[in-house]
C-alpha positions, 0 to 999 in steps of 0.5 A: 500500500502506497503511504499517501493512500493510508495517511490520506484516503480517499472514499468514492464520489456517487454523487452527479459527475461534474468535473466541479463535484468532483473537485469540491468532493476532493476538497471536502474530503482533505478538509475533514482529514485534516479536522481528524488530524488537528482534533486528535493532536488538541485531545492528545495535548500536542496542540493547544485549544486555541490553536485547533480552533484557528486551523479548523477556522482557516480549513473551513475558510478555505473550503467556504472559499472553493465553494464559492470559486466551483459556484457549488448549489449556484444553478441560476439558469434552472427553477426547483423543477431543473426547467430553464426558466422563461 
């Protein structure tokens, strides 16, 4: 096994194949890695409180961030139905 797929693993995408999907489902999925990894450091006592919460803060950031850059849920061009709209 490759060390990068047991520090780093990666669970299958089911969702609708978009290229930005995949993308953002990419992005989700090293920012909860990384929220694991800073949480049990915090528990372990290898990083204090403060600390744990600025670098969740900054992940989230990041992720909020992509979100917005992919335009993921923004479909202005479509109603609730997935019709064009006049």
């Amino acid at each position: 096994m490759n060390k990068d797929d047991f520090l780093y693993p990666r669970g299958r995408y089911y969702g609708q194949v978009k290229p930005e999907n995949l993308v953002f489902n990419a992005n989700l999925q090293e920012f909860a890695q990384r929220v694991s990894y800073i949480c049990n450091l915090e528990t372990g006592g290898k990083l204090p409180p403060g600390e744990a919460y600025e670098q969740i803060k900054d992940l989230w950031k990041q992720l909020k961030r992509t979100k917005k850059q992919l335009k993921i849920g923004e479909e202005p061009f479509q109603s609730d139905q997935g019709d064009l709209e006049d």
